[in-house]
N, C-alpha and C positions, 0 to 999 in steps of 0.2 A: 410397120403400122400396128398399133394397137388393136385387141379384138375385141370389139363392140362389148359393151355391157351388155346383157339380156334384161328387158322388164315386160312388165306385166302388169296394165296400167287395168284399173279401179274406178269406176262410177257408182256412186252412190245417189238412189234418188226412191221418188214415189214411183215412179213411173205408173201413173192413174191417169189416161194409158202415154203407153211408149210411142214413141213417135217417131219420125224417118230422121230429125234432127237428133238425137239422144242417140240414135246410131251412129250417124255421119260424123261425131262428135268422136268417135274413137276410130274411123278411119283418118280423119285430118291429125290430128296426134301422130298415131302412129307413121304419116308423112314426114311430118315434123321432125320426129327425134331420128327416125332412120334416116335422111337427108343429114344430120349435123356428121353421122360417121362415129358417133360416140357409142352411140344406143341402137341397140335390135329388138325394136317388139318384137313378143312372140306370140303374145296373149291378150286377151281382154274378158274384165268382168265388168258383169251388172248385177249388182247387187240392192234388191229391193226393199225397201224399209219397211221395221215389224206394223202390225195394225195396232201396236201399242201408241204409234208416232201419232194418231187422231187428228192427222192434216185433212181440212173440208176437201169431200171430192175423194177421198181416200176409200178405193173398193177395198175388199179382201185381201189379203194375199194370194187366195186360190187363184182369184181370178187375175190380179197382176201377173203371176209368176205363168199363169196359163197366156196371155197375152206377149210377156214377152218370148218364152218358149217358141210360139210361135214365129213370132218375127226377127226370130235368132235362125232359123233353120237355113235361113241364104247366107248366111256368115260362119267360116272353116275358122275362124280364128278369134269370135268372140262367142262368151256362154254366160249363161244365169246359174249365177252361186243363191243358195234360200237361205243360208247360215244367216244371216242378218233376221229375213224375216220369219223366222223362226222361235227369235227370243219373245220374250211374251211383252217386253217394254221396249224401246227407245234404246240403241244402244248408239253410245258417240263415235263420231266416225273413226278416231284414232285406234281404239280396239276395234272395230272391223278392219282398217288396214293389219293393227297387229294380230288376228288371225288369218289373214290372208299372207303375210310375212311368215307366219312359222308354216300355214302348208305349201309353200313356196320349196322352203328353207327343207320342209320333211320328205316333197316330193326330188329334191336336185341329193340329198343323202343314199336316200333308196334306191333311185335310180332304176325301179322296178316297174315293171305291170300291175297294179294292186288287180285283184279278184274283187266285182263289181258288186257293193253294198245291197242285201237284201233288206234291208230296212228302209218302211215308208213312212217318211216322217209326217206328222199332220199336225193343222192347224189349231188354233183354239176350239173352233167348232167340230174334232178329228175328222174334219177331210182333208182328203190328202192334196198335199202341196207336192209331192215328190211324184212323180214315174221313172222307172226303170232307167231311160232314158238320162232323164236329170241327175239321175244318181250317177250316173258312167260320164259327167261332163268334166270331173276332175282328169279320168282318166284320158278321156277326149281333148282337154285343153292343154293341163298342165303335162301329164306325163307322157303324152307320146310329142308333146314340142320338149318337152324338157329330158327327157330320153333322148333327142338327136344331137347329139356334139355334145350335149351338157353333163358336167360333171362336179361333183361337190368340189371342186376348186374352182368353179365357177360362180362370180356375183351377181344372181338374181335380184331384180330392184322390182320392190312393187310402188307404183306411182297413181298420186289419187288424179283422177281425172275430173275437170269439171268446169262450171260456165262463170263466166265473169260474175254473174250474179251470187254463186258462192263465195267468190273470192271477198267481195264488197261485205259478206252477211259477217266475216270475221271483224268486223268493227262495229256490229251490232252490239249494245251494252249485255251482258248478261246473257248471251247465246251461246258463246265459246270461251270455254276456260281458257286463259292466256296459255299454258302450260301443254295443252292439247293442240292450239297453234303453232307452238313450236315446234314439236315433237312431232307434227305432220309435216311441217315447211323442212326442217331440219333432217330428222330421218328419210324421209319416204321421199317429198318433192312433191309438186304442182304441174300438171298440163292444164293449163288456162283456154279455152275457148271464145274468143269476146263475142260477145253478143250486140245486137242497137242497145245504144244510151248506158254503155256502162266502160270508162277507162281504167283498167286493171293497169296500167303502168304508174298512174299516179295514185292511185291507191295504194300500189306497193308506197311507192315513194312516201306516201304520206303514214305508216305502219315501220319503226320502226322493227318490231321482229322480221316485217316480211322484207327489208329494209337490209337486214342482218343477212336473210338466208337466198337473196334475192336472186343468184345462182343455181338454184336448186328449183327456180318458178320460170317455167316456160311458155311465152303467150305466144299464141296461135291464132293468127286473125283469118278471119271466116269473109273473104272476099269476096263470095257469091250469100248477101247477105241473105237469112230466113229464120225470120224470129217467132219458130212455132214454138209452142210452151202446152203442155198438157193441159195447163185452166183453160187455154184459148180452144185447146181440142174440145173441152168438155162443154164448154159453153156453145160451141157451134152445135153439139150433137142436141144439150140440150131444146135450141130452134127450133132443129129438124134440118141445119143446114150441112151440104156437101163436109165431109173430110178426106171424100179421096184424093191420093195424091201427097197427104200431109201423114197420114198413116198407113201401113202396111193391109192392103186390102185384105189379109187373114184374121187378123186385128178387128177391121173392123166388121166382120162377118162375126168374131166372138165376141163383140160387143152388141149389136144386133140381135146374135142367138140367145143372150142370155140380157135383156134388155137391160141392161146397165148405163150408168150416167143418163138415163131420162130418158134414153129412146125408148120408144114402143112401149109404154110402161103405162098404168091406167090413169097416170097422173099426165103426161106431157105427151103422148102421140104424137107427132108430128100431122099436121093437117093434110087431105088430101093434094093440095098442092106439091108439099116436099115430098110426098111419097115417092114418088118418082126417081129419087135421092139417094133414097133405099132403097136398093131390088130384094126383094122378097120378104120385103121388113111391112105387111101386111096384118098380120093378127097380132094383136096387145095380149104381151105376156098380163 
């Protein structure tokens, strides 16, 4: 029997905030492909889009990347890469997988321990985006799973991960270069997540590229359905209504502490009634 391919699957998003979906979203995957017998996750990234991207609802990156940090800490096998949000514009998703492809490709040559980056990178505004920590996630992700059995004669596959609703936005006019379609469908490959109200199988169908490479696209139906979405988060918090349960209660204590998306903020407080909603979310920053 063949030995399993190794990947190391890829989401790209705002994540304004993360949510307990956008997690679950790379455990079901990773079921997925390790169940075919072909493929072995080893790894997973979350990679946050720059503040260059200017989507409504879009915080900092400080505090995204501080949020997901966060609600990464109960996960041994998924981490937050900043490479993305670090560029000062909008970068296409195809050169984020193709930098995650060459440290893939430079961590399985090496085959080493790297000595952990003293350098704290920072934001537009220079705070920092980085801790100690986050800097040592390569070493924490990639090279001590990619040190055990793996060796530069081994094919590392990095695979973008993501929800049906991505899948659909590649027939949006003017959004995605055809040429960037392919070259993700065709090199890299697709983990599909379906979501309510969207059919990824006939969309392939009706796409011939995706058509083409339809092999390399993996859907994953989500049978215990829950169509949370970060707008829906943001909108609830701005109410004043509950979101435990839909996000990582650390989450939402740093959204809380540093009143973001409308809570507790001089503008939108939540009335005494929701207070109760929020423990200890009392005094307007």
């Amino acid at each position: 029997m063949a030995t399993p391919t190794k990947v190391v699957l890829l989401a790209c998003g705002s994540y304004s905030p993360v949510t307990n979906m956008h997690l679950r979203m790379f455990e079901l995957a990773k079921d997925t492909l390790n169940k075919t017998g072909r493929y072995s996750v080893i790894a997973g990234i979350m990679s946050p889009v720059s503040d260059g991207y200017g989507k409504k609802g879009l915080v900092s990156a400080k505090h995204r990347c501080a949020m997901l940090k966060t609600a990464l800490k109960t996960s041994d096998w998924i981490r937050l890469d900043t490479w993305e949000c670090e560029q000062p514009n909008w970068t296409e998703t195809a050169k984020v997988l193709s930098h995650h492809r060459a440290a893939v490709e430079k961590a399985c040559r090496t085959n080493t321990k790297p000595a952990p980056t003293k350098k704290r990178r920072k934001d537009l505004h220079n705070e920092s985006i980085n801790e100690d920590e986050i800097d040592r996630g390569l070493e924490n992700s990639y090279n001590t799973r990619l040190s055990s059995g793996v060796t530069n004669k081994d094919n590392v596959m990095i695979k973008l991960l993501c929800g049906g609703d991505l899948l659909e936005s590649f027939g949006t006019p003017g959004l995605w270069k055809e040429e960037d379609i392919e070259d993700i469908v065709s090199q890299y490959g697709l983990v599909c997540i379906t979501r309510a109200g969207s059919d990824p199988r006939k969309f392939i169908y009706e796409s011939d590229i995706l058509s083409k490479y339809q092999e390399n696209i993996f859907i994953v139906t989500e049978w215990i359905e829950n169509d949370i979405s970060s707008t829906k988060i943001r909108r609830a918090i701005r109410r004043g209504e509950s979101v435990k349960y839909l996000v990582q209660d650390p989450v939402i204590d740093y959204i809380k502490e540093h009143g973001l998306y409308g809570v507790c903020n001089n503008i939108t407080c939540p009335e005494e009634s929701n207070i109760r909603k929020w423990i200890n979310c009392k005094n307007p920053r």
